[in-house]
C-alpha positions as CSV (number, residue, x, y, z in Angstrom):
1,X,94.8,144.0,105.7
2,X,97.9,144.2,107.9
3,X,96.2,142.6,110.3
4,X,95.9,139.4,108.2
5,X,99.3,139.3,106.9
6,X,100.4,139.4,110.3
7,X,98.1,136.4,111.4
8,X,98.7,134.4,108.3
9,X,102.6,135.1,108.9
10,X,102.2,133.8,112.2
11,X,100.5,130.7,111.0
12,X,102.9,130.0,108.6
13,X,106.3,130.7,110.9
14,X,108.2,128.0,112.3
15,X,107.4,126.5,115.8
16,X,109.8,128.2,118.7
17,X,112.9,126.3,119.6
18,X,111.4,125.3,123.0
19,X,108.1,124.0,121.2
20,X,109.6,122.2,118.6
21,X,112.1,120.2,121.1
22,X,109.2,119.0,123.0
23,X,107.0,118.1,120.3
24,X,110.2,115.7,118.8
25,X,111.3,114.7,122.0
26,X,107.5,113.2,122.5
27,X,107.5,111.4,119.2
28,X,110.3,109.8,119.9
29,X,109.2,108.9,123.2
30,X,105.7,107.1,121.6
31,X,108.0,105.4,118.7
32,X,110.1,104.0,121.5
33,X,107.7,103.0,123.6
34,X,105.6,102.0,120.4
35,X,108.6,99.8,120.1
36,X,108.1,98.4,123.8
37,X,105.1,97.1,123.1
38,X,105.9,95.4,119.8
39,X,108.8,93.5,121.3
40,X,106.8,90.6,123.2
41,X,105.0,90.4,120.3
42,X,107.0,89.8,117.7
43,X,109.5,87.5,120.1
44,X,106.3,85.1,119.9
45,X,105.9,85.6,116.2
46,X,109.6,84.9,115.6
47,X,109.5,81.9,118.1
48,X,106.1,80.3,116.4
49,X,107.7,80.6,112.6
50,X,111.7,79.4,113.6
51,X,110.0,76.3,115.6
52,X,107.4,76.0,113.0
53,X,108.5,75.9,109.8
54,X,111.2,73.3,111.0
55,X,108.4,70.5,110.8
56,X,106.3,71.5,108.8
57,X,105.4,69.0,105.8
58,X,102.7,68.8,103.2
59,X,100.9,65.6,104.7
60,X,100.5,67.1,108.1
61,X,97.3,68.7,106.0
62,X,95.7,65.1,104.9
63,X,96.4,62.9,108.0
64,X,94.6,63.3,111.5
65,X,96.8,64.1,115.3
66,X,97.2,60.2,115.9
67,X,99.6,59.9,112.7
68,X,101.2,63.3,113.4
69,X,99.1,65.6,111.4
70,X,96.3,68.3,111.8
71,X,93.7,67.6,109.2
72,X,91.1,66.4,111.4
73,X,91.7,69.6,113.7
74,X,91.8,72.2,110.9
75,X,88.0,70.7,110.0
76,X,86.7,70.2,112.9
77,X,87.6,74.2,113.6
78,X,85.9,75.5,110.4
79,X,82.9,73.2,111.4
80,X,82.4,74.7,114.7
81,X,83.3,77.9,113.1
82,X,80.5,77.2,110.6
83,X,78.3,75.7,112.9
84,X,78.3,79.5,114.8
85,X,78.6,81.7,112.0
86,X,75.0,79.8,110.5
87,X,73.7,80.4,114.2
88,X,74.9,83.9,115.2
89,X,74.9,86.1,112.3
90,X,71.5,85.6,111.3
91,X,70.4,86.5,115.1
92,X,73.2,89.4,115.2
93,X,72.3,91.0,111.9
94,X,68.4,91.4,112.4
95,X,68.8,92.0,116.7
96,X,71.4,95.1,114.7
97,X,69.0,95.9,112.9
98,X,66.1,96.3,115.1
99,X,68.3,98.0,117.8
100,X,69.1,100.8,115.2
101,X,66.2,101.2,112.9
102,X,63.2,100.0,115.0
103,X,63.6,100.3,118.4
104,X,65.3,103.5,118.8
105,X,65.2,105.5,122.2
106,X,62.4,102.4,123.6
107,X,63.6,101.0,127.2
108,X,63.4,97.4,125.3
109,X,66.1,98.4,122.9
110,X,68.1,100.2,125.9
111,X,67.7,96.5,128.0
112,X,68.8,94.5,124.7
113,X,72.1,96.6,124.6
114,X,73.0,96.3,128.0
115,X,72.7,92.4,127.8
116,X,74.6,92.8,124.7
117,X,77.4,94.9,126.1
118,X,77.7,92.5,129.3
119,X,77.9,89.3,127.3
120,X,81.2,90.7,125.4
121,X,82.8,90.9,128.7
122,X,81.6,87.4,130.0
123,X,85.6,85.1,130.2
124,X,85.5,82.6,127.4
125,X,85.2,79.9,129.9
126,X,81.8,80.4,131.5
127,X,80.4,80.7,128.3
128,X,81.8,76.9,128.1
129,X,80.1,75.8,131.0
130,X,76.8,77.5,130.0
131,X,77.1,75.9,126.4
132,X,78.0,72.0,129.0
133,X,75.1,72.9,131.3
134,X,72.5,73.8,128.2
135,X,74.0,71.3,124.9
136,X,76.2,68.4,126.2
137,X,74.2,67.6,129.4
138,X,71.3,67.3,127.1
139,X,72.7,65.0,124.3
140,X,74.8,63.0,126.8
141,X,77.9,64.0,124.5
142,X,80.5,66.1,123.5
143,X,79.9,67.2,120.2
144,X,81.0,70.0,117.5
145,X,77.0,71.1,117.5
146,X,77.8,71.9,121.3
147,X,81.3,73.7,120.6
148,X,80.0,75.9,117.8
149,X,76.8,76.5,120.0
150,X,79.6,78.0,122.6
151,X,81.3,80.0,119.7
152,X,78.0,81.3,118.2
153,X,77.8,82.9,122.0
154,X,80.5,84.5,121.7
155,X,80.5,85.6,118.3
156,X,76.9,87.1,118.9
157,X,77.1,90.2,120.8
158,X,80.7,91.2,118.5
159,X,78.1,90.8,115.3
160,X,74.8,92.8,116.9
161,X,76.9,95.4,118.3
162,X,79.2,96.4,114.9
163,X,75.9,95.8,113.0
164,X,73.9,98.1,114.9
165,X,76.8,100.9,115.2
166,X,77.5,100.3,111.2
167,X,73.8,101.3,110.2
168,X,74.1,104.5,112.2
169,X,76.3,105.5,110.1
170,X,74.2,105.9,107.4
171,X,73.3,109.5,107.0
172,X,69.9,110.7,107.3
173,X,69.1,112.0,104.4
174,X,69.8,108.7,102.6
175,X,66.5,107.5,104.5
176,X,64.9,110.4,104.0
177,X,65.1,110.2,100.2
178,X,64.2,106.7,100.1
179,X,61.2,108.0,102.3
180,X,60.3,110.9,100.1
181,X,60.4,108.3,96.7
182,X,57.8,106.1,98.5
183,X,59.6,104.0,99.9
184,X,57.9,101.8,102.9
185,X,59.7,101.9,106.5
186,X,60.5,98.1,105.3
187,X,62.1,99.2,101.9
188,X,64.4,101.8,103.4
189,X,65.6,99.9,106.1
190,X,66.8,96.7,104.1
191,X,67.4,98.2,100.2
192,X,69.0,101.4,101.3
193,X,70.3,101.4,105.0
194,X,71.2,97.9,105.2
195,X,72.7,97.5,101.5
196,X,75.3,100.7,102.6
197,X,76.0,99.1,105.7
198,X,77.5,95.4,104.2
199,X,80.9,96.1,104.1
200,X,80.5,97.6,108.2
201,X,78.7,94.3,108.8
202,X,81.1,92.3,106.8
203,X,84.0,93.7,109.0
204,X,81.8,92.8,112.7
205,X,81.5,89.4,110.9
206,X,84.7,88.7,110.2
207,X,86.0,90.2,113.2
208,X,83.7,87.4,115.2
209,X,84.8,84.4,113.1
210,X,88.5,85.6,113.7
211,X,87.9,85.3,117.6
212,X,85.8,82.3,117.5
213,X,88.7,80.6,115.4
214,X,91.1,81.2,118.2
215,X,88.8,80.0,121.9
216,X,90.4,77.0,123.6
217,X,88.3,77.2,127.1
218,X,84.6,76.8,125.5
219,X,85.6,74.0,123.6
220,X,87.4,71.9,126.6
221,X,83.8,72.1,127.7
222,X,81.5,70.9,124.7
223,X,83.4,69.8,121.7
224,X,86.6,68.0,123.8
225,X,88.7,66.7,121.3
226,X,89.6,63.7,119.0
227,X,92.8,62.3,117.9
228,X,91.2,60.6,115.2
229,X,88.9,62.0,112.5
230,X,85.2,62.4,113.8
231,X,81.7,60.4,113.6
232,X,79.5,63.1,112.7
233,X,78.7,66.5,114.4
234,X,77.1,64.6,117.7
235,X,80.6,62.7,118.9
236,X,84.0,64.7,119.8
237,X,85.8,67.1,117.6
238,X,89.3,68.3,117.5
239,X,90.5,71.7,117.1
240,X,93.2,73.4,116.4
241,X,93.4,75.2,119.5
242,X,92.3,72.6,122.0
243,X,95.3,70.4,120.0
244,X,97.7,73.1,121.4
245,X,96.5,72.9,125.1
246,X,96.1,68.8,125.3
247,X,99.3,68.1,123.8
248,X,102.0,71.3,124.9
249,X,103.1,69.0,127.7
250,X,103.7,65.4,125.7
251,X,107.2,64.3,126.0
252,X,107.3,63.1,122.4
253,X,109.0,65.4,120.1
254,X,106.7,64.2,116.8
255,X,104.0,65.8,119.3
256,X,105.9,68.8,120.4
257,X,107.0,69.8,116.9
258,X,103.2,69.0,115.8
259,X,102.0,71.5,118.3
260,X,104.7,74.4,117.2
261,X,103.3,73.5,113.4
262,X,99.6,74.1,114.2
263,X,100.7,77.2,115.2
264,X,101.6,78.5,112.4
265,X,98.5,77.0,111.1
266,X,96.2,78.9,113.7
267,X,98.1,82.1,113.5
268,X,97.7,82.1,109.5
269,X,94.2,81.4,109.6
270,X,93.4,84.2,112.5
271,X,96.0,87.0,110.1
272,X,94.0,86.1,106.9
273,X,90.6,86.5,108.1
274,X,91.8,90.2,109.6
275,X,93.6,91.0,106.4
276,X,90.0,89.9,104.9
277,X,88.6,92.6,107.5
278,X,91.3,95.3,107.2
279,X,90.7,95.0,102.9
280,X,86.9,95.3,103.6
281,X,87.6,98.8,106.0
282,X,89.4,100.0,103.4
283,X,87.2,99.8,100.3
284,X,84.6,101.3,102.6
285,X,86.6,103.9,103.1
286,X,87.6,104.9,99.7
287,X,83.9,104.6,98.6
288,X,83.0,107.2,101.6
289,X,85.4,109.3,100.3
290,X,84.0,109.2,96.5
């Protein structure tokens, strides 16, 4: 009995002088370094909105970049956006699936992943000049089919590999009970597994889309850009981030301020779709937790 009073004293008692210095002394060392790293960051925040906001005006959102607007590159960067979330989420989602549900421990799954785990390392750029080599030498033409070809790459191994890692998640026995109700291999997998596993999925999705909304180097190589509003999805697009690159250097301040403004634009877009993200981690979270 004495012995645990003793031991649940010594729990409970205050950390040594010596222990308690150091264990302060290294928070404040990560907050200030914390702080470090926060400082380039939120210079370039601060410098985006100040130059920003200063040109910023309502019909910069109905008129294309040759009469100092951005409409025609906020579309054309949801169409490509579009154009390789309808390609690579269908593809990500069931190559997911398979890797975790199907395929488990089988030298094809094991070669799938590695492929998968390269191509998320692969520079931005090189996927550009594969989507050139394989879309636009084909057609003749840049195009936005070509530059959302080139994002759906890249968004495709960010939605296979959160997708897979979401449905192992799922606990066992969840697939057991389906299992033990009658439930085919088929059933489980895509009623139970699968329909737990959205809002993991969801936030590999959006995760993806975020990314793809933000690429400059694929696009220089498939979609190129327009300062006009586009044909169809066969002839140049603009983008929001190619618009930044072509036009940082232009000596005309209209241009210079535009660029500064589709900032703003890009950044908001990029922030909402992870604030989409963050929400979705979150409810998952509380429902784990009920």
């Amino acid at each position: 009995m004495k012995k645990k009073e003793s031991l649940a004293a010594e729990l409970l008692a205050s950390l040594p002088l010596k222990r308690l210095l150091f264990n302060n002394g290294m928070t404040a060392i990560a907050f200030i370094f914390t702080g470090l790293a926060l400082l380039p960051l939120l210079s370039v925040l601060w410098e985006i909105i100040v130059r920003g906001t200063a040109g910023l005006k309502p019909e910069m959102f109905i008129t294309s970049v040759i009469d100092n607007g951005f409409a025609n590159a906020i579309v054309g960067t949801f169409t490509m956006v579009a154009i390789a979330a309808f390609i690579s989420i269908p593809i990500g989602i069931v190559t997911g699936i398979y890797l975790a549900e199907f395929s488990q421990g089988t030298k094809t799954a094991s070669f799938v992943r590695f492929i998968t785990t390269i191509l998320t390392g692969v520079p931005s750029i090189v996927v550009g000049v594969f989507a050139y080599s394989v879309i636009v030498l084909l057609t003749k033409s840049f195009s936005a089919i070509a530059g959302g070809f080139a994002l759906a790459v890249i968004m495709l191994p960010i939605v296979i590999l959160t997708t897979e890692e979401a449905l192992k998640l799922i606990p066992v026995p969840q697939r057991l009970a389906s299992a033990a109700l009658g439930g085919t291999r088929f059933q489980t997998t895509f009623r139970v597994v699968v329909s737990a596993a959205i809002p993991g999925i969801t936030t590999g999705i959006l995760l993806a889309i975020a990314r793809a909304a933000g690429e400059t180097a694929p696009l220089l190589f498939t979609a190129l850009f327009s300062l006009d509003w586009s044909q169809d999805l066969f002839s140049p697009t603009a983008s929001l981030s190619v618009l930044i690159f072509n036009l940082y250097n232009d000596p005309s301040p209209e241009k210079n301020q535009l660029i500064w403004t589709a900032c703003i634009v890009l950044l908001a877009l990029v922030l909402f779709t992870s604030i989409i993200s963050r929400l979705v981690i979150n409810k998952r979270r509380k429902n784990r937790i009920r």
